[in-house]
FIMIPA-384746 format. One record per residue: residue number from 1; residue in three letters; x, y, z of N, C-alpha, C in turn. Coordinates in steps of 0.001 Angstrom, whole numbers, plus 500000, padded with zeros to 6 digits. Layout:
% FIMIPA-384746
NUGU; NUM; Ala; X; Y; Z; X; Y; Z; X; Y; Z $
...
% end
This chain:
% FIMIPA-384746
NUGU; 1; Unk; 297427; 323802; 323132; 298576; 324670; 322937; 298146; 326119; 323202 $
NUGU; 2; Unk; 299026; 327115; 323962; 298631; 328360; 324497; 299076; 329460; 322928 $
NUGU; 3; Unk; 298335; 329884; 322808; 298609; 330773; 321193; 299617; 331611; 321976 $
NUGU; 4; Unk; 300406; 332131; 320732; 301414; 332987; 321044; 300720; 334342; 320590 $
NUGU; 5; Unk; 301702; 335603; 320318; 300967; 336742; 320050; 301313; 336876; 318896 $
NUGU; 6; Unk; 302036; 336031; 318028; 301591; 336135; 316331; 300556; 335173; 316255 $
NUGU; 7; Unk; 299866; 334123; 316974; 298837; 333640; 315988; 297671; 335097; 316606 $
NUGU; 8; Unk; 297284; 335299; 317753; 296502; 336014; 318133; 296697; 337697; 316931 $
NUGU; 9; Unk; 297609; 338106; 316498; 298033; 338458; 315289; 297065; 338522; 314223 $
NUGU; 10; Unk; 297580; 337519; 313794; 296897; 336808; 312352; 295472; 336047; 313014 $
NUGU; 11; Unk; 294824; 335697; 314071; 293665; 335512; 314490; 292571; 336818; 313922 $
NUGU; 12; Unk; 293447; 338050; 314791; 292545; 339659; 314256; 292348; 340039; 313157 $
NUGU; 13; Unk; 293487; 339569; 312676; 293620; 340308; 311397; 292460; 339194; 310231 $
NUGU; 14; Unk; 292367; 338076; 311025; 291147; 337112; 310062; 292315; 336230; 308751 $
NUGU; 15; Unk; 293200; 336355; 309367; 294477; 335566; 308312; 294731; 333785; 308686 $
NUGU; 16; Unk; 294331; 333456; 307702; 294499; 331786; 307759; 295755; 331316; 307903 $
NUGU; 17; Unk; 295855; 330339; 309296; 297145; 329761; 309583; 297324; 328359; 309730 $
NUGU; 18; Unk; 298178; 327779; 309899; 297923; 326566; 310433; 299330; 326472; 311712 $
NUGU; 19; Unk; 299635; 326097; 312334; 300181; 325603; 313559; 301086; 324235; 313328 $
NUGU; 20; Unk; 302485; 324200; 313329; 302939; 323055; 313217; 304247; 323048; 314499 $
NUGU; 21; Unk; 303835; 322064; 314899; 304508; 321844; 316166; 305827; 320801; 315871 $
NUGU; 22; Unk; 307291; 321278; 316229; 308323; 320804; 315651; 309561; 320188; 317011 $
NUGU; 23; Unk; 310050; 319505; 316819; 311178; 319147; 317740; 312512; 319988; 317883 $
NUGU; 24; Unk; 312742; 319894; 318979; 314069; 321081; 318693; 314997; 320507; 319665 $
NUGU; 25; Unk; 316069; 321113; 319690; 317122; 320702; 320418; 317956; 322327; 320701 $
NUGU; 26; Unk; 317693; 322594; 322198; 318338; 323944; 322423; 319718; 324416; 322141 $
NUGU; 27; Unk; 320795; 323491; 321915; 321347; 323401; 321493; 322257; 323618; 320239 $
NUGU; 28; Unk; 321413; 323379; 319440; 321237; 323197; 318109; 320040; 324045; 317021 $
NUGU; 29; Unk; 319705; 324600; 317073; 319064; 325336; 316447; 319046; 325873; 314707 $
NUGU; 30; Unk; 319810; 325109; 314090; 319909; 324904; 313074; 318236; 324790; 312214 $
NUGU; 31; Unk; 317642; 325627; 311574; 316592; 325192; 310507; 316617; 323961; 309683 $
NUGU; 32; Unk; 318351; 323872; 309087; 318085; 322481; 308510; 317888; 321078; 308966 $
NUGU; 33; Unk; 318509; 321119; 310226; 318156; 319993; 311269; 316454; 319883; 311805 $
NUGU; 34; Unk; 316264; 321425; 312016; 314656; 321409; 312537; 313734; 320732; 311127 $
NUGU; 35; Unk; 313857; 321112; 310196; 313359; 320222; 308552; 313486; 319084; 308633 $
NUGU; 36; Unk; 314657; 318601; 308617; 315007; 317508; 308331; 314151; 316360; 309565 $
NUGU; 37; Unk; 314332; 316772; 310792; 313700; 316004; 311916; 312614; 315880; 311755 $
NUGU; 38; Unk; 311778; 316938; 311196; 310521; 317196; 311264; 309629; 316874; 309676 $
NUGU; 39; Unk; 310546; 316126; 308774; 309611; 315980; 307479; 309027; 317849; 306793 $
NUGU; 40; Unk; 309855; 318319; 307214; 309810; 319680; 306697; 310141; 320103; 305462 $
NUGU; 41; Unk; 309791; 320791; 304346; 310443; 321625; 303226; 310973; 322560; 303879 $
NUGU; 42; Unk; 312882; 322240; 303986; 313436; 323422; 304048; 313820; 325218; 303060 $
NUGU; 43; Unk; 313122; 324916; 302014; 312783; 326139; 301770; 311450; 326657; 301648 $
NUGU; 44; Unk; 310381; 325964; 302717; 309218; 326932; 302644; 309867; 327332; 304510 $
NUGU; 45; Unk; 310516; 327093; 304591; 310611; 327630; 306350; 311515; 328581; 306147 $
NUGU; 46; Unk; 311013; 329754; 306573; 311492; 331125; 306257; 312467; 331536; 307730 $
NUGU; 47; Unk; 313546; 331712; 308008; 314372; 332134; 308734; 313994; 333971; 309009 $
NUGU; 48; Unk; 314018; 334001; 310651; 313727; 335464; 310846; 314805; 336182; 311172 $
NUGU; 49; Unk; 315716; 336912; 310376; 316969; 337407; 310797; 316748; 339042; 311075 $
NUGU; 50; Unk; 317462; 339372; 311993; 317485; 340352; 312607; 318575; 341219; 312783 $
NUGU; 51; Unk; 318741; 342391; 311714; 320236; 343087; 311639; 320096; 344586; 312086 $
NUGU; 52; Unk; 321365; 344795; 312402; 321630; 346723; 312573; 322478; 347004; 311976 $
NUGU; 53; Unk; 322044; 348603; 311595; 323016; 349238; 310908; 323858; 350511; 311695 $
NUGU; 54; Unk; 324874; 350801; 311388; 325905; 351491; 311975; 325016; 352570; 313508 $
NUGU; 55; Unk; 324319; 352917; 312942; 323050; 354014; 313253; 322196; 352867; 314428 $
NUGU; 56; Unk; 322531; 352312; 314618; 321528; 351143; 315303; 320437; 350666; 314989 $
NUGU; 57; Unk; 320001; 350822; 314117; 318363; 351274; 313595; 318233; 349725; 313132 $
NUGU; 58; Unk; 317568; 349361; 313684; 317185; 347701; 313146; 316035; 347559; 311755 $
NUGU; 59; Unk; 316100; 345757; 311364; 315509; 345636; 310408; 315294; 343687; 310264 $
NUGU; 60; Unk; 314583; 343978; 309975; 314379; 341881; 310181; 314223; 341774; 308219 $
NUGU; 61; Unk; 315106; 340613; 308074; 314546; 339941; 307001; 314436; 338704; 306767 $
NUGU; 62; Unk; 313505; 338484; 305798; 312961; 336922; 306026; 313417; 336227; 305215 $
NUGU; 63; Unk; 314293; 335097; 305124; 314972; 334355; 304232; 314615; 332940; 304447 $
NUGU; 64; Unk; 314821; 332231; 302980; 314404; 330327; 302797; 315551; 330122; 303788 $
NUGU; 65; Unk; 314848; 328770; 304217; 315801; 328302; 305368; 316876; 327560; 304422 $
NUGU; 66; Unk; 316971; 327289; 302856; 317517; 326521; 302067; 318998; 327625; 301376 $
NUGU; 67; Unk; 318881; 328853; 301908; 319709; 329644; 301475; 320425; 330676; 302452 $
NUGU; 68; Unk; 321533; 331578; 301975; 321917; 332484; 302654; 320974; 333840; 302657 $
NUGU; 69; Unk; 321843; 334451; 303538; 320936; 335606; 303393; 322514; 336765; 302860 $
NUGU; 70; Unk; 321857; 337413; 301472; 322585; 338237; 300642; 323164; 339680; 301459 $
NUGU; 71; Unk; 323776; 339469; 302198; 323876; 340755; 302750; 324483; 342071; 302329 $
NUGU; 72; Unk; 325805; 341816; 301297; 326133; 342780; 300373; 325343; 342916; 299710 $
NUGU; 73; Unk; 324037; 342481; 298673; 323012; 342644; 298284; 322143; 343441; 298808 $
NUGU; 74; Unk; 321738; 343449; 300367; 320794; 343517; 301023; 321320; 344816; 301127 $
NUGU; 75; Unk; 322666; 345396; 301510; 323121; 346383; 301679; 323121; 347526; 300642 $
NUGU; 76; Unk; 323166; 347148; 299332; 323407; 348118; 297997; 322038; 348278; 297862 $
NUGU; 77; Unk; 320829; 346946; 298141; 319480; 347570; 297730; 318932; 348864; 298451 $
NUGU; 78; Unk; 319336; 348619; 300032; 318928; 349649; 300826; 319532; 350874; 301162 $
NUGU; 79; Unk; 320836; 350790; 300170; 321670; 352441; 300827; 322213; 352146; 301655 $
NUGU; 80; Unk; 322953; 351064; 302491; 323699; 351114; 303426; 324585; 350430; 303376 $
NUGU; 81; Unk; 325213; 351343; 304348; 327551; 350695; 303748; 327524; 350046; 305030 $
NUGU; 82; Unk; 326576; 350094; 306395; 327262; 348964; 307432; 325981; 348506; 307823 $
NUGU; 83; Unk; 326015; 346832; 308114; 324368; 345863; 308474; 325173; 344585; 308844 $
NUGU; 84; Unk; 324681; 344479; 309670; 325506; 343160; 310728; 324550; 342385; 311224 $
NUGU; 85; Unk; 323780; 341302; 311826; 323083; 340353; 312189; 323486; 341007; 313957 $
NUGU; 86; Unk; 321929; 341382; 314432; 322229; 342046; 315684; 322984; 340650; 317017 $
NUGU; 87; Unk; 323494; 340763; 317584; 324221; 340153; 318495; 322998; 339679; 318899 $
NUGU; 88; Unk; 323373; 338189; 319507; 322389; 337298; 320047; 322028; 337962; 321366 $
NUGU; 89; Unk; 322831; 338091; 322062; 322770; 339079; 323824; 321796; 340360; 323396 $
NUGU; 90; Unk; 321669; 341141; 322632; 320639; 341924; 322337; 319266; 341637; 321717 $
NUGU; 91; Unk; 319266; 340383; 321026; 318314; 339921; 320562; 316670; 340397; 321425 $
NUGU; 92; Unk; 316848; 339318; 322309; 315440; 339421; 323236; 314903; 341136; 323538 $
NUGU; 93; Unk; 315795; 341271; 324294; 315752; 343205; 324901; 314975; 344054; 323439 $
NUGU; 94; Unk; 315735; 344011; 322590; 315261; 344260; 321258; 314292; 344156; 320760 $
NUGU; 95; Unk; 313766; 342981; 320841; 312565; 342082; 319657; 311699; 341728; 320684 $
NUGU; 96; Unk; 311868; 341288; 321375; 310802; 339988; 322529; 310708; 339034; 322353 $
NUGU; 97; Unk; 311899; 338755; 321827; 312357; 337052; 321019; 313432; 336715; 321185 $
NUGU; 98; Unk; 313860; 335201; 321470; 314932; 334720; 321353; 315486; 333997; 320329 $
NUGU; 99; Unk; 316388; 333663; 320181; 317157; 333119; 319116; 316283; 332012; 318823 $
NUGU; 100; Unk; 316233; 331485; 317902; 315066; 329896; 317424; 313705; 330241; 317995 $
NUGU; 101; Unk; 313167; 331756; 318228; 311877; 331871; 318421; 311579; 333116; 317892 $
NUGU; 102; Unk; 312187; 333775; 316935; 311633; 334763; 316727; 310743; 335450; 315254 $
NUGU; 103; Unk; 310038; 336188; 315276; 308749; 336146; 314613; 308919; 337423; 313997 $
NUGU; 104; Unk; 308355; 337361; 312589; 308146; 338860; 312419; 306927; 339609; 312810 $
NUGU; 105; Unk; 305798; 338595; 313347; 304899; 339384; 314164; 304812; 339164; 315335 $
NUGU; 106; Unk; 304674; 340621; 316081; 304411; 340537; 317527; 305903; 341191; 317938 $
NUGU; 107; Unk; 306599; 341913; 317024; 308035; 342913; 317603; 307687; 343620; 319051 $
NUGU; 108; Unk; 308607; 343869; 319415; 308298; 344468; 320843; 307899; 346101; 320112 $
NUGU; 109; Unk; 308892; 346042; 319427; 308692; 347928; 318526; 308895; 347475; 317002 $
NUGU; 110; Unk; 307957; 348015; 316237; 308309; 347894; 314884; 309010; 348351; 314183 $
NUGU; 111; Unk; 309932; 347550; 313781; 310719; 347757; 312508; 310669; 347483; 311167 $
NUGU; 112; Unk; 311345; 347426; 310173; 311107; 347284; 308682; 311553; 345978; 308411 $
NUGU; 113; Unk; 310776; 345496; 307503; 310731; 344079; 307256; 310575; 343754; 305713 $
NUGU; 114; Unk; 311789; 343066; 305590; 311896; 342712; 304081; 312118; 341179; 303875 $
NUGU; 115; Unk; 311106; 340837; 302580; 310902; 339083; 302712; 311768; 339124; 301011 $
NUGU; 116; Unk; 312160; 337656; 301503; 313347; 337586; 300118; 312322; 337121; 298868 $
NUGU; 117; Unk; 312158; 337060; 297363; 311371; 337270; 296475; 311130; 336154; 296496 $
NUGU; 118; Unk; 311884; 334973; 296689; 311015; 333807; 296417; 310054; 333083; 296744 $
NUGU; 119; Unk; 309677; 333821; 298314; 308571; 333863; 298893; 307118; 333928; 298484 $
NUGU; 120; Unk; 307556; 334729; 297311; 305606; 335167; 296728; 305579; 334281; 295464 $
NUGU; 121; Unk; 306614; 333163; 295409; 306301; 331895; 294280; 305841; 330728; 295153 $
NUGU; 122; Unk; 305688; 330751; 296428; 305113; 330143; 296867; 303557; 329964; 297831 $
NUGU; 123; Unk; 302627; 329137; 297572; 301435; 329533; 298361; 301009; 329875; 299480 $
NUGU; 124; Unk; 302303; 328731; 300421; 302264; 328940; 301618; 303782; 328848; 301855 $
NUGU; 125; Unk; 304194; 329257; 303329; 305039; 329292; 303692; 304985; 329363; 305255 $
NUGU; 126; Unk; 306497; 328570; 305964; 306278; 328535; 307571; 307173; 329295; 307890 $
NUGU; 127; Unk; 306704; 331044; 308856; 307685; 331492; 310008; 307699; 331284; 311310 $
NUGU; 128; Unk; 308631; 331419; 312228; 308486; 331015; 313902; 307333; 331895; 314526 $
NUGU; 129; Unk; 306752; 331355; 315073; 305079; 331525; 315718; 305778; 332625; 316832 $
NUGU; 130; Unk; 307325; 332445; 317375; 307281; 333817; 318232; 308009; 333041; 319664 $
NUGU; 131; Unk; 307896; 331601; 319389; 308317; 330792; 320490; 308617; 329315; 319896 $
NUGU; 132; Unk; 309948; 328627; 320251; 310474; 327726; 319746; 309367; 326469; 319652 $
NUGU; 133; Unk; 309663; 325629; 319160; 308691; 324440; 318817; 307448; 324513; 317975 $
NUGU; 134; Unk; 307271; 325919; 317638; 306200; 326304; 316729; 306274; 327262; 315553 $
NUGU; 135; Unk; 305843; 326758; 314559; 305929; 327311; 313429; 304672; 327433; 312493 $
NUGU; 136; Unk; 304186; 328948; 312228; 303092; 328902; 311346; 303204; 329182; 309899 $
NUGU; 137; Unk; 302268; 328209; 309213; 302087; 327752; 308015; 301056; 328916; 307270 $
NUGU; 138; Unk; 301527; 329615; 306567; 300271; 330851; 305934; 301086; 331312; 304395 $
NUGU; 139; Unk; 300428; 332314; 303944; 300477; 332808; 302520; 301439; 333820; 303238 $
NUGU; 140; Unk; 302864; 333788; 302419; 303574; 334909; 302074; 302410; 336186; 301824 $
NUGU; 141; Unk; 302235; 336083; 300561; 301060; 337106; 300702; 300397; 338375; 301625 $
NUGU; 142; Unk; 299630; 336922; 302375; 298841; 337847; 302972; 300066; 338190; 304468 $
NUGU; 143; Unk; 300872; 337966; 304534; 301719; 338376; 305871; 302416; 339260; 305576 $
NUGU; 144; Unk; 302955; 340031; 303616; 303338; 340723; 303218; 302428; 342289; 303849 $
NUGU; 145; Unk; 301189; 341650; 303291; 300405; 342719; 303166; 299986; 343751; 304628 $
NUGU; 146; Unk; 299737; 342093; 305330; 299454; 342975; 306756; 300284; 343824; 307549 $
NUGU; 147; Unk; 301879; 343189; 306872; 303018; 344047; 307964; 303596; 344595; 307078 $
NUGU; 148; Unk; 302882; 345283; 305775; 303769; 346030; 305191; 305078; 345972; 304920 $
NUGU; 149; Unk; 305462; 344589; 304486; 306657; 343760; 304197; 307638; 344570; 302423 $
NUGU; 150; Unk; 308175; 345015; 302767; 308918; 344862; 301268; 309318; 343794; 300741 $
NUGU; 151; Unk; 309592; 343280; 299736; 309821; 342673; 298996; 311225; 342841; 298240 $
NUGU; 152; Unk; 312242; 342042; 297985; 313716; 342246; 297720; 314603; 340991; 297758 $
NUGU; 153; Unk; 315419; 340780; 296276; 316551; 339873; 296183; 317152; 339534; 297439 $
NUGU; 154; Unk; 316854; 338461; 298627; 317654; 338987; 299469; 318805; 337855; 299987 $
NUGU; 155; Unk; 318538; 336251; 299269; 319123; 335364; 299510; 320058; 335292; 298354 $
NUGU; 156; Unk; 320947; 334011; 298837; 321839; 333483; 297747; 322166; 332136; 297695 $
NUGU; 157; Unk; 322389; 331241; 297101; 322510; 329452; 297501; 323683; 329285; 298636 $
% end
């Protein structure tokens, strides 16, 4: 398998990963289907969402694939009255990612990144490696630490 540029990432940085290679359907891109196919815990698979605010100014947050993502929440924590999930057609241009491949490491430009709290009750956890069919397995933790992740209420059932 050709590493992507989040494991090469977490390679430098000396951060323990593991690599899990998943079935997908382009189509379909659903997390709970990708779990379910795959003998997965859908809430250690962390969803990489990607929003703007009025100002354009982007922001990724990382949510259980088992929940929503709180966005009136997300909005009162951070001071902002408008945050929308950036349009799929801007996605790539944006990030260097496409929809069902995108990573919080390896942004084309960095932005601010907030992981939802239930994340750091768990040991490990899987985000998208940066390219569909792959997903890496590592410590909330230490992926907090390296990308200077905030931390914040950010899901809801």
């Amino acid at each position: 398998m050709k590493k992507t540029n989040a494991m090469r990432l977490l390679a430098a940085a000396k951060i323990p990963y593991k690599s899990i290679l998943y079935q997908y359907d382009s189509e379909n891109l659903d997390v709970a289907k990708i779990a379910e196919e795959n003998g997965l815990p859908l809430a250690q698979i962390y969803k990489s969402l990607v929003l703007q605010g009025s100002n354009k100014q982007l922001l990724m947050a990382l949510v259980p694939g088992d929940r929503q993502l709180d966005l009136k929440g997300l909005k009162k924590s951070l001071g902002i009255k408008q945050l929308e999930l950036l349009p799929q057609a801007q996605l790539q241009a944006k990030t260097g990612y496409i929809r069902g491949g995108c990573s919080p490491l390896g942004l084309k430009q960095p932005i601010p990144i907030y992981m939802d709290q239930k994340a750091l009750d768990l040991p490990l956890f899987a985000i998208n490696a940066g390219k569909r069919g792959i997903l890496l397995e590592l410590s909330p933790l230490a992926l907090k630490e390296l990308l200077q992740i905030e931390v914040l209420p950010l899901s809801k059932a």
